[in-house]
N, C-alpha and C positions, 0 to 999 in steps of 0.2 A: 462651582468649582468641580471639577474634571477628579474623578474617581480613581484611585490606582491598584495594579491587578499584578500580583506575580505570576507568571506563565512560568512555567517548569519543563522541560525537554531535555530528553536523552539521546544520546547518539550512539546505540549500543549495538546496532543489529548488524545485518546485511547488508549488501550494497543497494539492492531494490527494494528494498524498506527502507531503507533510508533514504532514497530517493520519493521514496512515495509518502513520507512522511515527515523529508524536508520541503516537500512542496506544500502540504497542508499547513504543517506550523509557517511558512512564511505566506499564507493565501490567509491564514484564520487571523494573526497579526496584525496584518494590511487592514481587516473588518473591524478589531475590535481599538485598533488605533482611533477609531470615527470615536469612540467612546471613554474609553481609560487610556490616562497614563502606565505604561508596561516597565515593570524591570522583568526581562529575561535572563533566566536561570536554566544556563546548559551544562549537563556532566558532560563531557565530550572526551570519550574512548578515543584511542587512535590519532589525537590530534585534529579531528574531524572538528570544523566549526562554523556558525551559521554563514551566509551569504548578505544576510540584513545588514546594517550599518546602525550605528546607534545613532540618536537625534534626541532631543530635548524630552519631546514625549516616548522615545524609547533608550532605557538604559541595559546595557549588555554586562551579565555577569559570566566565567567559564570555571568548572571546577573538570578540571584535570584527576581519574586517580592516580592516587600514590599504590607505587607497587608494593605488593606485600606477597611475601612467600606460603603464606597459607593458600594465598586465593586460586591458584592453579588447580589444586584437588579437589577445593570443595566446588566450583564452578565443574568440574570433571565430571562431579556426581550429580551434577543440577543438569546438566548439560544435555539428555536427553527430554530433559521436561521442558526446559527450555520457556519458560511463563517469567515472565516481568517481576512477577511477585516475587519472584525466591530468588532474584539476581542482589549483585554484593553493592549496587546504585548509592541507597541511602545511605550507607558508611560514609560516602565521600559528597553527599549534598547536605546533611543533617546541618554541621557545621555552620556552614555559609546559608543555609531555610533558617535555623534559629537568629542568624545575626542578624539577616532582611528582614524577619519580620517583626525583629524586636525595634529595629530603627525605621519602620513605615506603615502606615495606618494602611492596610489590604483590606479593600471590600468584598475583593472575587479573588480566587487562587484557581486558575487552570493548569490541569495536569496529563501529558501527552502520554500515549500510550506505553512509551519505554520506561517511563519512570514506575519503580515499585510500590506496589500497596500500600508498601509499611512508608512511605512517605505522606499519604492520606492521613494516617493516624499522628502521626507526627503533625502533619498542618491542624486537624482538626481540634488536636492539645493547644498547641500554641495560639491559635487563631478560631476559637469556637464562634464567632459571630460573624465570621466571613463565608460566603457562596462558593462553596467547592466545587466545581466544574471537570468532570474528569472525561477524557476523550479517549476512552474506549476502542472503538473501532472495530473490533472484531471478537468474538468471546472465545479466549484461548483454549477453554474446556473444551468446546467441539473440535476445535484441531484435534484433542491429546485423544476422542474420540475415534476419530477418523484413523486416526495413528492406528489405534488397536484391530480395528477394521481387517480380515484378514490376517492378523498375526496369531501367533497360535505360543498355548504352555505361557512360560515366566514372560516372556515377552509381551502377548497381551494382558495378561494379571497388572503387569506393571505400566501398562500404558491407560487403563482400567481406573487401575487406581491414583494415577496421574491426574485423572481427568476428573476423579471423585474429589481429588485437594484443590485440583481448580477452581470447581464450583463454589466450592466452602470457602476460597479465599475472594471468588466473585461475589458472594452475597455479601461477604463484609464490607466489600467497594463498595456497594451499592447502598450499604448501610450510612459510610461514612461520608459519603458524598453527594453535595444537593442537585446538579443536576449530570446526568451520564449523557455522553452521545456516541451514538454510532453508528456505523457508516450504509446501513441498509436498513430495509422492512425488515428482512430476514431476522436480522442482526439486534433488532430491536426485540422483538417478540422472544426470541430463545432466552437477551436478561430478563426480561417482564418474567418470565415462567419461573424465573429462579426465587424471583418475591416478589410474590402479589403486593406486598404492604409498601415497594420501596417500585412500584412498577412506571407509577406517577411520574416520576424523576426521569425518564427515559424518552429520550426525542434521539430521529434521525436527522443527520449532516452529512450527505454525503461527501465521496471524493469529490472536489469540484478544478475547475480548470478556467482561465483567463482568456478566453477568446482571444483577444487583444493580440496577446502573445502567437497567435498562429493563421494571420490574416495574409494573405498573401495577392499581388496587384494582379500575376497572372492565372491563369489555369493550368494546372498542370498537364505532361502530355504521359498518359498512361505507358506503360509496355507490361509483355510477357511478363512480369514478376512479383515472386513473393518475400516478405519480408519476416522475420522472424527477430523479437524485437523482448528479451528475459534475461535475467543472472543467467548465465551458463558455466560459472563458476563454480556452485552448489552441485549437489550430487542428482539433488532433484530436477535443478534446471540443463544440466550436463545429458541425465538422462532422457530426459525428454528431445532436448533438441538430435542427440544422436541417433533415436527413435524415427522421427523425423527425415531425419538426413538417409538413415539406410531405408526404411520400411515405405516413407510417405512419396517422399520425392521424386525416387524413382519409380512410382506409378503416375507422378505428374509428366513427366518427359517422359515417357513411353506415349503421352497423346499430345504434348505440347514439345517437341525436341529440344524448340528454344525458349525456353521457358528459366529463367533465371533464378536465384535464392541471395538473398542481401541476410545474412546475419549481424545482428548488431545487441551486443551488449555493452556494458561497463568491465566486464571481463569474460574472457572466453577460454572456455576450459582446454589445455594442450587437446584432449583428446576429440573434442569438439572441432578443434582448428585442425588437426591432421586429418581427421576425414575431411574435411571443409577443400582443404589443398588437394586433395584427391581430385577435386572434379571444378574443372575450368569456369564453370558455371554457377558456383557457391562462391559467393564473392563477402569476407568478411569485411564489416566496415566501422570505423571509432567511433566511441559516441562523438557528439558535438554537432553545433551548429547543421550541419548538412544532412541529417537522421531523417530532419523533417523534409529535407527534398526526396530523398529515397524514398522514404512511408509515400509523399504524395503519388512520386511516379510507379508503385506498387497498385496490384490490381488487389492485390490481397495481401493482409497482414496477419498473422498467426501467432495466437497470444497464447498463452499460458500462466494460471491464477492457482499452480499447485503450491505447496508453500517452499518458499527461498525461490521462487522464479520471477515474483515480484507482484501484482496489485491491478488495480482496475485502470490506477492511470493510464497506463499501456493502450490500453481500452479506448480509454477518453480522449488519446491525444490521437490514435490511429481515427476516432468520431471528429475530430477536428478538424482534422485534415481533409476527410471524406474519402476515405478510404475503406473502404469493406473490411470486416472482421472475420476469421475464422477462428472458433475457439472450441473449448470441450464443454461438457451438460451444464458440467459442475462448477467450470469458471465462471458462467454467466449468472451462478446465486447471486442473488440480491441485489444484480443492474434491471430495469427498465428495459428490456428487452422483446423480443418476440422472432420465433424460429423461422427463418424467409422474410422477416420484414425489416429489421433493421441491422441483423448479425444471424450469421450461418453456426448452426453448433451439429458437432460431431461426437460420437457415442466411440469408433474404432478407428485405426491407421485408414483401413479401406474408405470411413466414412469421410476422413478428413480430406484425404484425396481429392474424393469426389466433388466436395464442396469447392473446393479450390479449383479444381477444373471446369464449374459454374462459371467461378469469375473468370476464367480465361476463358473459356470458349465462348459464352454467350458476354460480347462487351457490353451489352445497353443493359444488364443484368445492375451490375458494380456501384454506375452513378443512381440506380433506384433505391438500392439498399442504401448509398453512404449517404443518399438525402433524406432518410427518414433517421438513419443515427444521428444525425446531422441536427433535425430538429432537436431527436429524443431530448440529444447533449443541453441545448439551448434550454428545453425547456425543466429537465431536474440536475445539470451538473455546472451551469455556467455560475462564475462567480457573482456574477449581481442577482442574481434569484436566492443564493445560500443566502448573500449578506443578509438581506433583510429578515430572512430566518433567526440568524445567530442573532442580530441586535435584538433582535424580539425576543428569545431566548433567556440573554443576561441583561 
């Protein structure tokens, strides 16, 4: 008899986290259907809701919140820390977790990154004999780190000590739960350091992606362009891309004239789009279906993994495709990477230029590099190499 597993998932973030994290809850799903029966348990903000369909071995639950007039202010003051932990989630799951799990025998309870702490303690009351599974993904204490980075007086103090309540609410995770995953080497070792005693429990999963999904009968036919492919909605993805647009670009057409720019998000920021109209050769384009024609016929794609610009997917799908990558030091933590062999990384404006003009001047450069990300992909991010991880896993 077939095991049954509540999966828990939030839909509380951003557009590019959500996308990169509706792709994983419905790729991790898909694996562990081979094994448990799932009732899935979505809070779903905004009206946002899965793309799954329910089936015999999978049952779909949605908790909607209710609005409440307190929650605007104190979210106000959560709002720079911005950690999963301390959002107002559990108010509006607790309900509907004590009623599932008082009505069904759970062996495993998996729990996605948006969902809050205090719902671990909650499962692990009600359900102390079941495998808690918590998917991690990234440890938000070094974000709130990074934040402080540069900032100076109350503003680093508090992003300081941000990072100090993160830690201390990661080590309870890590207490409360049997097994953690997340999404790099990196990624793994920084939870291990937080408790030796709870280090055990720590395996990586990467982001992983469906080949299947981006197989195409012809070859593409390259040209002049690059493609820029992030939230640009966000401040930080706004910022970046108009960085870009004044400082990058035009040192690429100063040596390629015809040299093209494909912008593509899920939204694009007015300010983004009014320099974009500026210049006949920035051409914005919607997401959907046709993204992956444009990534193919791009010599180069230009990512960005700052936080709200979006995730490694980006990454994965531009390696799918075979398309060469351009990114910065810091976006390439914790991929399988190597600088010249399977993605170009850039330290400044002038450096990214440069790289990008690799791929356009030298063409036999582009198909070397996208065949070695090509394998990289194949060999730690395709989904039939995960699967057999996760089943061996849980």
């Amino acid at each position: 008899m077939r095991e049954r597993m509540l999966y828990l998932s939030a839909r509380n973030r951003g557009p590019e986290e959500e996308i990169e994290e509706e792709t994983r809850t419905e790729g991790m799903i898909g694996i562990l259907l081979e094994k448990f029966d799932i009732d899935l348990l979505e809070y779903c903000s905004y009206g946002r809701k899965t793309h799954l369909r329910p089936d015999p071995a999978l049952r779909i639950h949605a908790v909607t919140p209710a609005p409440r007039p307190h929650t605007i202010l104190r979210n106000s003051l959560n709002k720079l820390r911005g950690s999963s932990y301390h959002t107002d989630t559990h108010k509006d799951l607790q309900n509907e977790i004590r009623h599932l799990c008082k009505t069904n025998d759970y062996s495993h309870v998996y729990i996605t990154r948006g969902v809050p702490g205090s719902c671990v303690e909650l499962i692990s009351s009600l359900l102390p004999e079941a495998c808690i599974i918590t998917d991690a993904l990234y440890l938000e204490s070094r974000h709130s780190e990074g934040k402080a980075a540069g900032k100076r007086g109350l503003s680093k103090r508090y992003h300081m000590l941000n990072a100090a309540l993160s830690r201390r609410d990661e080590r309870r995770l890590m207490n409360k739960t049997g097994l953690l995953l997340t999404a790099s080497e990196w990624e793994a070792l920084s939870f291990k350091a937080l408790s030796f005693a709870d280090a055990g429990k720590v395996h990586v999963v990467p982001q992983f992606i469906d080949l299947d999904e981006y197989r195409f009968s012809e070859p593409a036919v390259k040209e002049d362009a690059v493609l820029l492919h992030w939230n640009m909605q966000t401040s930080q993805g706004k910022n970046t891309a108009l960085t870009f647009l004044k400082k990058v670009f035009p040192l690429i057409k100063q040596e390629v004239p015809g040299c093209k720019c494909y912008i593509v998000g899920p939204e694009i920021h007015p300010e983004v789009a009014a320099l974009a109209n500026l210049d006949s050769s920035v051409q914005i384009i919607e997401e959907g279906s046709a993204v992956q024609e444009y990534i193919r016929r791009s010599r180069a794609v230009v990512a960005s993994l700052r936080e709200g610009c979006g995730g490694q997917l980006r990454i994965l799908e531009a390696w799918a495709l075979r398309t060469p990558v351009v990114t910065g030091q810091k976006s390439a933590e914790g991929l399988h990477c190597e600088q010249g062999r399977n993605i170009l990384l850039a330290g400044t404006t002038g450096e990214m230029a440069d790289q990008v003009l690799r791929l356009l001047q030298t063409p036999e450069l582009g198909p070397i590099i996208a065949d070695q990300a090509y394998r990289t992909l194949q060999k730690y991010y395709e989904a039939g190499n995960v699967r057999a991880k996760v089943l061996s896993l849980v």
